[in-house]
C-alpha positions in Angstrom: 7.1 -5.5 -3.3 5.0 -2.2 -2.9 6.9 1.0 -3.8 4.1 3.1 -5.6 0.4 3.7 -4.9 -2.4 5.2 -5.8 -4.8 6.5 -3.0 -7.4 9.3 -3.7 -9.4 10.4 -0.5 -12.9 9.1 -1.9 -11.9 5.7 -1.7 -9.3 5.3 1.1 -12.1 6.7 3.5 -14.5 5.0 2.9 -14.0 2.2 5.8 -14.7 5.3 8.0 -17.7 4.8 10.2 -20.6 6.7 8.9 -22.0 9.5 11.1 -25.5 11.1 11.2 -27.1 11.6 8.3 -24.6 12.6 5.9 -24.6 11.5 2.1 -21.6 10.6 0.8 -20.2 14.2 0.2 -20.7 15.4 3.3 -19.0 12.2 5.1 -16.2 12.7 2.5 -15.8 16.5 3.7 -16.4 15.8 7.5 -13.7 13.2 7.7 -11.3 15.2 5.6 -11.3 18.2 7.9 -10.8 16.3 10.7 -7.7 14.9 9.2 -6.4 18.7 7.9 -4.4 20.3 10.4 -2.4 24.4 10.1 0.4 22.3 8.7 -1.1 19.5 6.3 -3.2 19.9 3.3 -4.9 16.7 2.2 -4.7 16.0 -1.3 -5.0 12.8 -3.9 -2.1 10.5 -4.1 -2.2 9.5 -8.0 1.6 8.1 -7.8 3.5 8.5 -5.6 6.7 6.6 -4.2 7.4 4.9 -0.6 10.9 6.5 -0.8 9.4 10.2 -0.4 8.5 9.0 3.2 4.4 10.6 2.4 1.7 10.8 5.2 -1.0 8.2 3.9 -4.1 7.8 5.2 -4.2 4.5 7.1 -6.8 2.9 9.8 -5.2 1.7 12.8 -6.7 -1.1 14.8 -6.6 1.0 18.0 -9.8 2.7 16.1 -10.4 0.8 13.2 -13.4 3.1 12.1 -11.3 6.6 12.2 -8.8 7.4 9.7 -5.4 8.7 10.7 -2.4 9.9 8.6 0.5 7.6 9.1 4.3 8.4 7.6 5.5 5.0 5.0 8.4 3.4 6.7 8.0 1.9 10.0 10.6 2.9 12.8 10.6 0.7 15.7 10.8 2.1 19.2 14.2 1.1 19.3 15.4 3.0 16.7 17.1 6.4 17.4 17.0 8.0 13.8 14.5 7.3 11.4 16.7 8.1 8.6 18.6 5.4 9.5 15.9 2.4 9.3 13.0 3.8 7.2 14.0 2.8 3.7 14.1 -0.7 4.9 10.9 -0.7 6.9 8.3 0.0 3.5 7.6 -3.3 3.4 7.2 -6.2 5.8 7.2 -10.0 4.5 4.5 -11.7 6.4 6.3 -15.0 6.7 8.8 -13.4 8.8 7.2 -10.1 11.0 7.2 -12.0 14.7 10.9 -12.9 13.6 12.1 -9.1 12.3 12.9 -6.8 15.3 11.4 -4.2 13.3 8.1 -5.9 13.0 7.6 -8.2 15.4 6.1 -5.9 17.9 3.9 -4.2 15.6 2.8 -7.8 14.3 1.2 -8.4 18.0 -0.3 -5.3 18.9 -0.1 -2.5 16.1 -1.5 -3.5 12.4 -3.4 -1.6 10.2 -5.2 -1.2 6.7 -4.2 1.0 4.0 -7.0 1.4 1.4 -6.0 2.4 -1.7 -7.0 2.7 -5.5 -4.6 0.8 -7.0 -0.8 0.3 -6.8 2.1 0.2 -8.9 4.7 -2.8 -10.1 7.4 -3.1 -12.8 7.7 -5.8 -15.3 11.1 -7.1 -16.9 11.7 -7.7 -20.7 14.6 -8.1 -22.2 16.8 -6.1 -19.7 14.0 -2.9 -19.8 11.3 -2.1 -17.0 7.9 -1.6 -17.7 5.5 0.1 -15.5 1.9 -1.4 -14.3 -0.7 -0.7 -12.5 -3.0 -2.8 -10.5 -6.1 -2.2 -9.3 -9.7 -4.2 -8.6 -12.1 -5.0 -11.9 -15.2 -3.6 -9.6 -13.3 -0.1 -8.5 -14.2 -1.0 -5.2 -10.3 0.0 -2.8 -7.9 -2.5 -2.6 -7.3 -3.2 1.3 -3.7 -3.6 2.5 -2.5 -5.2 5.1 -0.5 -3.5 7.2 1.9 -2.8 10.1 1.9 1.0 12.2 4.2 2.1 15.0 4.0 5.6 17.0 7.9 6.9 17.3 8.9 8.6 19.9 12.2 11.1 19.0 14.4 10.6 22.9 15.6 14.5 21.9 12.9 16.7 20.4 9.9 14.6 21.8 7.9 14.9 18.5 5.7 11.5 17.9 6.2 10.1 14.2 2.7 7.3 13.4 4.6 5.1 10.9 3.7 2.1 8.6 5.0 -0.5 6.7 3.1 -2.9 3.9 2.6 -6.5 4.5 3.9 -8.4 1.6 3.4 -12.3 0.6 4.1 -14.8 -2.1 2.1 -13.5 -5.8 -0.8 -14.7 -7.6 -0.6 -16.0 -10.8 -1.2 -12.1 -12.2 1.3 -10.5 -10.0 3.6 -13.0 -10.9 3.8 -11.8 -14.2 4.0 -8.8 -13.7 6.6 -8.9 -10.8 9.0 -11.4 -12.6 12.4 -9.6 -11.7 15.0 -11.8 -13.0 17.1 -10.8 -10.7 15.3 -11.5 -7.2 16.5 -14.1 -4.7 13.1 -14.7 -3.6 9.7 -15.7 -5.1 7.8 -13.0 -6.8 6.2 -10.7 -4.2 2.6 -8.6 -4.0 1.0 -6.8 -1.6 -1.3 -8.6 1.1 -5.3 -7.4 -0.8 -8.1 -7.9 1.8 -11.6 -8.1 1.0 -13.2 -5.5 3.5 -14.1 -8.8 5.8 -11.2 -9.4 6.0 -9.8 -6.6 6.9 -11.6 -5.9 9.7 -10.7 -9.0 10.8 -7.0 -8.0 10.3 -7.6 -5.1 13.1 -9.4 -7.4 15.3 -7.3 -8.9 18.4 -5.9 -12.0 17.1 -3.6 -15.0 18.1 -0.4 -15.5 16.3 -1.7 -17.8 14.0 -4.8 -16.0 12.8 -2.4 -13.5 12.0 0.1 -15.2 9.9 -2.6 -17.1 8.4 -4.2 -13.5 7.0 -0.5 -12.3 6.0 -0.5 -15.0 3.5 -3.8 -13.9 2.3 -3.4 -14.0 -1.6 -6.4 -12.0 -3.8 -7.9 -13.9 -6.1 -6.1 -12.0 -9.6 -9.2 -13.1 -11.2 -11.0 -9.5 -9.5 -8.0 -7.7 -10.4 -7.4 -5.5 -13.4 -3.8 -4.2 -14.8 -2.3 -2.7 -17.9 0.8 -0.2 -18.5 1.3 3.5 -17.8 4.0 5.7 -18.6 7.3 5.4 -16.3 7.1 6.6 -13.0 9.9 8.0 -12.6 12.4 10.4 -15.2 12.0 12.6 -17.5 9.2 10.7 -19.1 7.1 10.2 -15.7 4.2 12.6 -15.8 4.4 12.7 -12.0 2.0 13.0 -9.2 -1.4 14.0 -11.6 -4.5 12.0 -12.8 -2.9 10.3 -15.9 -0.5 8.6 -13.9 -2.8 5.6 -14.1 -4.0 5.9 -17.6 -3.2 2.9 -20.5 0.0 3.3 -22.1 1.2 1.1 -24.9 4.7 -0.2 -25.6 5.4 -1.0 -29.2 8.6 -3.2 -27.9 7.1 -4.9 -25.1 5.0 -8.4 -26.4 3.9 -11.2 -24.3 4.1 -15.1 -25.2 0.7 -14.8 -26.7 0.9 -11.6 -28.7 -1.0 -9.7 -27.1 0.9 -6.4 -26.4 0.7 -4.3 -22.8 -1.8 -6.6 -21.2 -1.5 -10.3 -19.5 -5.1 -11.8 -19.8 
């Protein structure tokens, strides 16, 4: 699963299409004040958790080049209160979003890409969790496959753009560090597209092309992980730069002695 990300603004723009003559800066600047509105502020995301419900900066394949904000937790048209359905929606398993009523709609017409730095999973020994974060060796962003929907609220009329994360079966890496004992399923991770590939994964596609992306798996050879303090509690440092940094665990030891890493 996907709970916790990491998205600062430099790299989750930059699938944006480049306009004019701007460097890099001046992109960065254009396409952030475009996003800014009276009511919302953009800022960097170092950590932060599905289940606050935060406007994330997603690209839709109605314009895959333009970057809009998008609320975590997809609520189907169907639904009639968001509260309701949201903490359920974070996620999508990509062996079953034509079959989910929540998903299956947004499967065919509505997917997205979520770039981001790096994300967030826990790792179980002996009964305790331990925090990790992944992200890519090159600290190029990792592309996430992903599902939107535009909400409609019957009473108040206000629009909601939502989104869930595709998920599919691990990597050997992921599978490490998502080894929850207690899980009825196999070990999950996000769906990681190289930037192809995610284009691809806004393009008009059949139903096969799509499930055959949402089992996509990243090679974990290009990805890099280690642990970081908890991310939640009294011990969490929060929503600030050092959420990602390297934090060892004298109690935690893999088979081959080698303590807070996996390779």
């Amino acid at each position: 699963m996907c709970f916790n990300i990491r998205q600062v603004l430099k790299k989750s723009l930059k699938l944006a299409k480049k306009d004019g003559d701007l460097d890099e800066a001046g992109i960065l600047k254009q396409l952030i004040l475009e996003l800014e509105t009276d009511s919302i502020i953009l800022n960097d995301y170092y950590q932060v958790s599905a289940f606050s419900h935060p406007k994330v900066i997603v690209f839709a394949n109605t314009n895959p080049n333009k970057p809009i904000l998008s609320q975590w937790g997809l609520i189907p048209d169907w639904a009639n209160e968001p509260d309701k359905i949201w903490n359920s929606t974070l996620n999508a398993r990509g062996e079953t979003i034509f079959e989910k009523p929540s998903f299956k709609r947004s499967a065919h017409d509505k997917r997205c890409i979520i770039a981001i730095e790096g994300f967030y999973e826990h790792h179980d020994y002996k009964s305790k969790k331990y925090p990790f974060y992944i992200t890519r060796k090159d600290t190029e962003p990792l592309y996430i496959a992903g599902l939107w929907n535009d909400w409609t609220n019957k009473q108040t009329g206000e629009i909601l753009n939502t989104f869930s994360i595709v998920t599919t079966n691990a990597n050997a890496l992921m599978a490490k560090i998502h080894n929850n004992p207690k899980a009825s399923e196999s070990h999950r991770m996000p769906v990681i597209l190289t930037e192809a590939l995610a284009l691809e994964w806004m393009k008009q596609l059949s139903e096969k092309e799509i499930r055959e992306l949402a089992k996509y798996q990243f090679p974990d050879s290009q990805l890099d992980s280690w642990t970081v303090r908890k991310l939640s509690g009294k011990d969490s440092p929060g929503n600030v730069p050092e959420a990602n940094e390297k934090y060892k665990y004298e109690d935690l030891v893999f088979d081959d002695n080698r303590e807070n890493t996996l390779f």
